[in-house]
C-alpha positions as protocol buffer text, in pm:
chain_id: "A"
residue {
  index: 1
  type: UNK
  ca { x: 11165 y: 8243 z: 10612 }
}
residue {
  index: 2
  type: UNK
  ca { x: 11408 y: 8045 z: 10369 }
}
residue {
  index: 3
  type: UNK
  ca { x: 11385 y: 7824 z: 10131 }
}
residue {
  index: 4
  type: UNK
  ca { x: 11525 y: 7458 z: 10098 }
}
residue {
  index: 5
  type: UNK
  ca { x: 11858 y: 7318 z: 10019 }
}
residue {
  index: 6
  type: UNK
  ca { x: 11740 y: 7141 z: 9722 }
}
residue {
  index: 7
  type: UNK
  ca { x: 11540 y: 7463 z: 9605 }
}
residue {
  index: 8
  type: UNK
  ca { x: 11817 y: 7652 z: 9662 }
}
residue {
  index: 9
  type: UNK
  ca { x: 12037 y: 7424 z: 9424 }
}
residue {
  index: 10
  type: UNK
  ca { x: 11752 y: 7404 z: 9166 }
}
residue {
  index: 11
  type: UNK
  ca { x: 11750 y: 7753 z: 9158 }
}
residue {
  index: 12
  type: UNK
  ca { x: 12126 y: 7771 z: 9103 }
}
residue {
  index: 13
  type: UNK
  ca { x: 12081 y: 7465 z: 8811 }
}
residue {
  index: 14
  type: UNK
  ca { x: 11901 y: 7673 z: 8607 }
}
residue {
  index: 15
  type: UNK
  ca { x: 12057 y: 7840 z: 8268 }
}
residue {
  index: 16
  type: UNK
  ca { x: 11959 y: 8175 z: 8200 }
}
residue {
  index: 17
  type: UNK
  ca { x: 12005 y: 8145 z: 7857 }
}
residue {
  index: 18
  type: UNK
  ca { x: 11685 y: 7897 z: 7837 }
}
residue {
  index: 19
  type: UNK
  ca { x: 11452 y: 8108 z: 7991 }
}
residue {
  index: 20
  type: UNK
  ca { x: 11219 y: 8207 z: 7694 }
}
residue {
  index: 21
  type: UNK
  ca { x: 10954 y: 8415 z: 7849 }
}
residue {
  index: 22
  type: UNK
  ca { x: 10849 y: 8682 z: 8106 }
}
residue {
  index: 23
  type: UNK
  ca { x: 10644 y: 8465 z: 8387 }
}
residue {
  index: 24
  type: UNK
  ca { x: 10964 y: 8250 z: 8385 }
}
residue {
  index: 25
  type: UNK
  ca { x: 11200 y: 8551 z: 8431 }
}
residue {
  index: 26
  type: UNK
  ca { x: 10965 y: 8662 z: 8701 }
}
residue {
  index: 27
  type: UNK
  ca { x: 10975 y: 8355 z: 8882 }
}
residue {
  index: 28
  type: UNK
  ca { x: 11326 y: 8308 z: 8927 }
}
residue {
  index: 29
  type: UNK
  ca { x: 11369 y: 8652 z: 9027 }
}
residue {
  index: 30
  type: UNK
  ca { x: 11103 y: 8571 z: 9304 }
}
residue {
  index: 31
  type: UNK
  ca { x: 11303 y: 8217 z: 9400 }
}
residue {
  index: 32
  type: UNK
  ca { x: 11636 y: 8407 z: 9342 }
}
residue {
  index: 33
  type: UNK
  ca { x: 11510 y: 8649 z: 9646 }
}
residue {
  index: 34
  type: UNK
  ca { x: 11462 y: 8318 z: 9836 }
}
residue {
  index: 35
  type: UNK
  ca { x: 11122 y: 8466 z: 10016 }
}
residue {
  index: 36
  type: UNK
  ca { x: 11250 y: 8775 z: 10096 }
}
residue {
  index: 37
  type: UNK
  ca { x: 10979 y: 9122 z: 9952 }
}
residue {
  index: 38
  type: UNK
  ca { x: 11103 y: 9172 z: 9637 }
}
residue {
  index: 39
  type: UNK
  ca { x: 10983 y: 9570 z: 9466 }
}
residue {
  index: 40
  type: UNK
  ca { x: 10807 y: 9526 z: 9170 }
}
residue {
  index: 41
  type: UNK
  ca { x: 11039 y: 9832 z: 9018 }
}
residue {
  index: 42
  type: UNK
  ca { x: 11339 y: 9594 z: 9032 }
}
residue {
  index: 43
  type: UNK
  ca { x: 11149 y: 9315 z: 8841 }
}
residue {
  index: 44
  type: UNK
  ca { x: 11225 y: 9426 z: 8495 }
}
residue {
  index: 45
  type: UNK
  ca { x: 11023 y: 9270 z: 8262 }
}
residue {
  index: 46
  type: UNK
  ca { x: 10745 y: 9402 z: 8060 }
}
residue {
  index: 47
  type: UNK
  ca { x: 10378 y: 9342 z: 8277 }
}
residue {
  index: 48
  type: UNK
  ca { x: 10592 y: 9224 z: 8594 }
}
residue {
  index: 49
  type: UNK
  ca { x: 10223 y: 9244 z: 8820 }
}
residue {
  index: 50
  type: UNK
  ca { x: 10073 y: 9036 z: 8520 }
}
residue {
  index: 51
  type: UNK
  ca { x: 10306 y: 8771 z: 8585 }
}
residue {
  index: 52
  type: UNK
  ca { x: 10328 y: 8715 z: 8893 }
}
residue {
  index: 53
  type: UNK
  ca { x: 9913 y: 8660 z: 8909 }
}
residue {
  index: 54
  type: UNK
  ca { x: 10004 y: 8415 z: 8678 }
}
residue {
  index: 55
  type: UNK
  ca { x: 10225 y: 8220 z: 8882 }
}
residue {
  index: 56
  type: UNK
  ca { x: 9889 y: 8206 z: 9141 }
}
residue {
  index: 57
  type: UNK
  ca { x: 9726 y: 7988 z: 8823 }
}
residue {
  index: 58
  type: UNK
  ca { x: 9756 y: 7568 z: 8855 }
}
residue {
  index: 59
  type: UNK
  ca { x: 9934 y: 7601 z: 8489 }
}
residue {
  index: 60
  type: UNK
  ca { x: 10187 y: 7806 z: 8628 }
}
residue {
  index: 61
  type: UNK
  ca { x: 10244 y: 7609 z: 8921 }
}
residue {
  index: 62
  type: UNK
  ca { x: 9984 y: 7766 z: 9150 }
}
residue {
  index: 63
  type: UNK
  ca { x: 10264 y: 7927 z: 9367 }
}
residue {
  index: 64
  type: UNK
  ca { x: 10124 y: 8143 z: 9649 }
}
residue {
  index: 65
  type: UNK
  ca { x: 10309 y: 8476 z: 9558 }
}
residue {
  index: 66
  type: UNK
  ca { x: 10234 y: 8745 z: 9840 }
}
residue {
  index: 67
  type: UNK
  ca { x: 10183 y: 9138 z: 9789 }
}
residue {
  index: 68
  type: UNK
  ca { x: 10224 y: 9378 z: 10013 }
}
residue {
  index: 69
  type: UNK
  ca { x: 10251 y: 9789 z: 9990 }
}
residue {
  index: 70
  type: UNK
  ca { x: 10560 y: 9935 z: 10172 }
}
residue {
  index: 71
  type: UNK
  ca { x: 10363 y: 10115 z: 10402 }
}
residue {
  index: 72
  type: UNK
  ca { x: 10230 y: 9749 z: 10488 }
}
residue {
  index: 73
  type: UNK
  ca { x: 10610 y: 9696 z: 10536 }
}
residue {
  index: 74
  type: UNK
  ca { x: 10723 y: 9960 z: 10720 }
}
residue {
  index: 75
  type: UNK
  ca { x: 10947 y: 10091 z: 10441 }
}
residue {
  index: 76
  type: UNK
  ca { x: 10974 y: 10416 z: 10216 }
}
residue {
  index: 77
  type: UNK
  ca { x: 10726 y: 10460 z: 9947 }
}
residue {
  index: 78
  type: UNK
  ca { x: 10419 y: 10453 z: 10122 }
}
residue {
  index: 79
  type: UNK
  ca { x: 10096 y: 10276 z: 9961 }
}
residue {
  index: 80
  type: UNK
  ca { x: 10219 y: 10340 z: 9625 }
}
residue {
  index: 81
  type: UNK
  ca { x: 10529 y: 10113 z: 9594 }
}
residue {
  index: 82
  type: UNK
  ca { x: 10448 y: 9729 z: 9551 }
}
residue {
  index: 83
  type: UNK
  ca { x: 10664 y: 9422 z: 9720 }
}
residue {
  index: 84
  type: UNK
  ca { x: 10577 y: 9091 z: 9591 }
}
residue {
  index: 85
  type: UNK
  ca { x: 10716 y: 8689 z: 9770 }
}
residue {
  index: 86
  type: UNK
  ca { x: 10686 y: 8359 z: 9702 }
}
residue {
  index: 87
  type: UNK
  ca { x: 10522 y: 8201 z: 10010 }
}
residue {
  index: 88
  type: UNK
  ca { x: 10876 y: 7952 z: 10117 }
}
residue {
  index: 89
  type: UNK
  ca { x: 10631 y: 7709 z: 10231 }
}
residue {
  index: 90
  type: UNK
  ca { x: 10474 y: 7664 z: 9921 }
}
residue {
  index: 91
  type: UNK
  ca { x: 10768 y: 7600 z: 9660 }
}
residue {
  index: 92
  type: UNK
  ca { x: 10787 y: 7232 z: 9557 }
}
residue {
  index: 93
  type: UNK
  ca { x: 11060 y: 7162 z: 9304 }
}
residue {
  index: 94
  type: UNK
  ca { x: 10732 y: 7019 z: 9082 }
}
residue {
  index: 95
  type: UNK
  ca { x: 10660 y: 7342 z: 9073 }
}
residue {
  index: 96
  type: UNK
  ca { x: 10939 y: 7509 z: 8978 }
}
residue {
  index: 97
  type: UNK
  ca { x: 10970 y: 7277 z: 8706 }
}
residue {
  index: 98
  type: UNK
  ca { x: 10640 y: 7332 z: 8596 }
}
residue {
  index: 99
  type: UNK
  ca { x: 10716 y: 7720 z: 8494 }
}
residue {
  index: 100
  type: UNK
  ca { x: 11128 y: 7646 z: 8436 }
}
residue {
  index: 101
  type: UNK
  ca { x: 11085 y: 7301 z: 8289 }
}
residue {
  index: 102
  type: UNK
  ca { x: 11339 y: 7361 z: 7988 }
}
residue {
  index: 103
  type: UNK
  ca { x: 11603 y: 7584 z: 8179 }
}
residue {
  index: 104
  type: UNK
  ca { x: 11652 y: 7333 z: 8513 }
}
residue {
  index: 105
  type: UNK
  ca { x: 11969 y: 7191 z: 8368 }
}
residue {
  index: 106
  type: UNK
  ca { x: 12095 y: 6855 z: 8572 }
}
């Protein structure tokens, strides 16, 4: 699955430099992966798992963010290593700029 052209370039608009707090920095890692199983050991923020259950929440856009275990995946790490996805299907831009709204520059 991929995500859209305009998703893709919203994701591109955004300034790093704005981002001001962990679910943020978790969802743009997420959209950056562009629905591809992202490990939760490469999303470095503090209470990653935390974060991404509050993307799920209608304040935080109400994204449908996907978990899976690797053995789930059919990749190393067994039941023990976590991979998390934004569902494409599911990412608006209203909802991006619901979590991002003062880092989408343009």
């Amino acid at each position: 699955m991929t995500i859209s052209k305009r998703t893709r370039q919203m994701v591109s608009s955004v300034d790093s430099r704005r981002i001001r707090n962990n679910t943020q920095r978790v969802l743009l890692a997420l959209l950056r992966a562009e629905g591809e199983w992202v490990p939760r050991t490469t999303v470095r923020v503090a209470n990653a798992t935390s974060r991404m259950r509050e993307l799920r929440r209608p304040e935080y856009g109400g994204f449908d963010v996907q978990v899976a275990t690797a053995s789930e995946l059919g990749r190393p790490g067994g039941a023990r290593r976590t991979y998390y996805r934004l569902n494409p299907r599911t990412i608006t831009s209203d909802r991006i700029v619901t979590v991002l709204r003062d880092a989408v520059t343009g």
